[in-house]
Structure formats: structure tokens, C-alpha cells
C-alpha positions in Angstrom: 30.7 -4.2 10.9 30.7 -0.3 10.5 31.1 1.5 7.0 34.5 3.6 7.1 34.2 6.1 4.3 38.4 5.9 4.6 38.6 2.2 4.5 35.6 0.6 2.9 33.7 1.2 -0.4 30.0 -0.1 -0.6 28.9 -2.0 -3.2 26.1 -1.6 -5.1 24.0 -4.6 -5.7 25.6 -6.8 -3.1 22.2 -6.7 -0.8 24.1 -5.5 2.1 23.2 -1.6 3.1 25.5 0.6 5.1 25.0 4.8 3.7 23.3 3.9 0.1 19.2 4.9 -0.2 18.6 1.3 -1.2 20.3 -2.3 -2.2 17.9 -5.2 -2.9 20.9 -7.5 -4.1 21.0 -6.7 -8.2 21.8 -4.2 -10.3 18.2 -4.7 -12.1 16.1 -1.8 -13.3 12.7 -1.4 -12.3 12.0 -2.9 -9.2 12.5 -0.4 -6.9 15.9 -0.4 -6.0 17.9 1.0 -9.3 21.1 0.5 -10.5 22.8 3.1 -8.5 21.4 1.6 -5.4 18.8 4.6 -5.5 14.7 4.1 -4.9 13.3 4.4 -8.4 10.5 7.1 -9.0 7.0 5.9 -7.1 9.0 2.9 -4.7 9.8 3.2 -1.4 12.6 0.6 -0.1 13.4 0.0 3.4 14.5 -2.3 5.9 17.9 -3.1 4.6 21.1 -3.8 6.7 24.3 -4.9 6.7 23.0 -8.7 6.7 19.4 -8.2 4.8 18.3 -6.7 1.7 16.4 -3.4 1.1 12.5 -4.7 0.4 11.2 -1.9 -2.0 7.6 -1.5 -3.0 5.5 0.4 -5.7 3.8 3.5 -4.1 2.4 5.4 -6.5 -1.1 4.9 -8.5 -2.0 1.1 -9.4 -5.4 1.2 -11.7 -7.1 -2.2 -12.3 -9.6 -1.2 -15.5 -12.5 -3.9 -15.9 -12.5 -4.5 -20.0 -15.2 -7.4 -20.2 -17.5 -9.3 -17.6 -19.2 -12.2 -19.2 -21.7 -14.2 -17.1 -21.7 -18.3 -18.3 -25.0 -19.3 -19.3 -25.1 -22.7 -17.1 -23.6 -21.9 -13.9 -23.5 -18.5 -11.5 -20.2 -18.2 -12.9 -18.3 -14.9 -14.0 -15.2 -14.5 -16.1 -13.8 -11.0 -15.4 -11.4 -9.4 -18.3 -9.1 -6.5 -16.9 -5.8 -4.0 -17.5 -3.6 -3.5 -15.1 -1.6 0.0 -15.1 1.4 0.3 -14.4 2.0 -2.9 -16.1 4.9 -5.9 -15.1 7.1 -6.4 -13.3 4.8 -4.2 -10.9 2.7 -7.7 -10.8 3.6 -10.9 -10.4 1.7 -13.3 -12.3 1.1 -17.3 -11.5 1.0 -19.2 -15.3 -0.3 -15.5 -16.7 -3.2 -15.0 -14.3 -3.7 -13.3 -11.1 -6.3 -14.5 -8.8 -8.1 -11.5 -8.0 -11.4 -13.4 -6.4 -10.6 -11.9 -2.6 -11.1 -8.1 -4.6 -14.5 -8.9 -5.8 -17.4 -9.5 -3.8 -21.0 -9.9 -4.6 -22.5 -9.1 -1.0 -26.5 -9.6 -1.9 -25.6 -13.0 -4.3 -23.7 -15.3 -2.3 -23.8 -18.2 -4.4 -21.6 -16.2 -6.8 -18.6 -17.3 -7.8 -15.8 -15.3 -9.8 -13.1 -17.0 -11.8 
């Protein structure tokens, strides 16, 4: 199918992409692909067609702050306390945590384990 400016009119939202910057399938704010169907400010969307959605993804500056690092008394065990910036729905989180072990290595301590 072919988009005829005299024939057709693209709909925003629908996930399928023809002359609009982006369409990831809703009309929802914030995750890349706006309202309009334009790529919201620090996104980049891409690789939508007439059959597949656009896939857009945060490009700008993502800062992970460490707040707290508490070492447990019994075990080699470390509890890590951090901000994220930008905040949600930039991150997806799994029963409010995000398993961040595979960010944090201890290279000279391997018997270290982060939680």
C-alpha cells in the first residue's frame, strides 16, 4: 500500500507509518513518539512501516546518582541506594526495582555480591 496525499489521510496513533516522523501505535505522551505522531525532545524513533510500529528511544543524558551503599555485617553483601534522572517512564521497573548487578563490578573482590 502507498500513501496518496489525494486519496488517503494518515492516522495518527494507528502504528502504521507512511510520511509522519513517528507512530508507535498510541496517542500517549512521553514515550518518544507524541501525540502528533512527532519524536518527542531527546527520542529518536525509527523503523516504522506500513505493517510495524515506530520503536523510539531516549537519547539524551540518563544519570544514575549512588545515594547510599551499605555493606551487611554477615555476608559480602552490598545493598546499593540510587536516583535515576530522567525519571519514569524512561525506566521500566520489575515489582519497583531494577536489577542493576551486570553495571557494578568489583574486579579485585570476586566473591562480591551486589543486590
Amino acid at each position: 500500500m502507498t500513501y496518496d496525499p489525494l486519496r488517503c489521510v494518515e492516522i495518527c496513533g494507528d502504528g502504521r507509518l507512511y510520511v509522519l516522523e513517528c507512530d508507535d501505535g498510541n496517542l500517549v505522551e512521553g514515550d518518544g513518539c507524541s501525540s502528533q505522531c512527532t519524536a518527542e525532545h531527546n527520542y529518536v524513533c525509527m523503523n516504522g512501516t506500513a505493517n510495524t510500529s515506530s520503536i523510539c528511544s531516549y537519547n539524551g543524558t540518563f544519570i544514575v546518582a549512588l545515594d547510599t551503599g551499605d555493606k551487611h555485617p554477615t555476608s559480602n553483601s552490598l545493598t546499593l541506594t540510587y536516583d535515576f534522572s530522567p525519571p519514569e517512564p524512561l525506566i521500566v521497573l520489575n515489582n519497583n526495582s531494577l536489577d542493576m548487578t551486570s553495571m557494578v563490578s568489583f574486579p579485585l573482590n570476586p566473591g562480591v555480591t551486589v543486590t
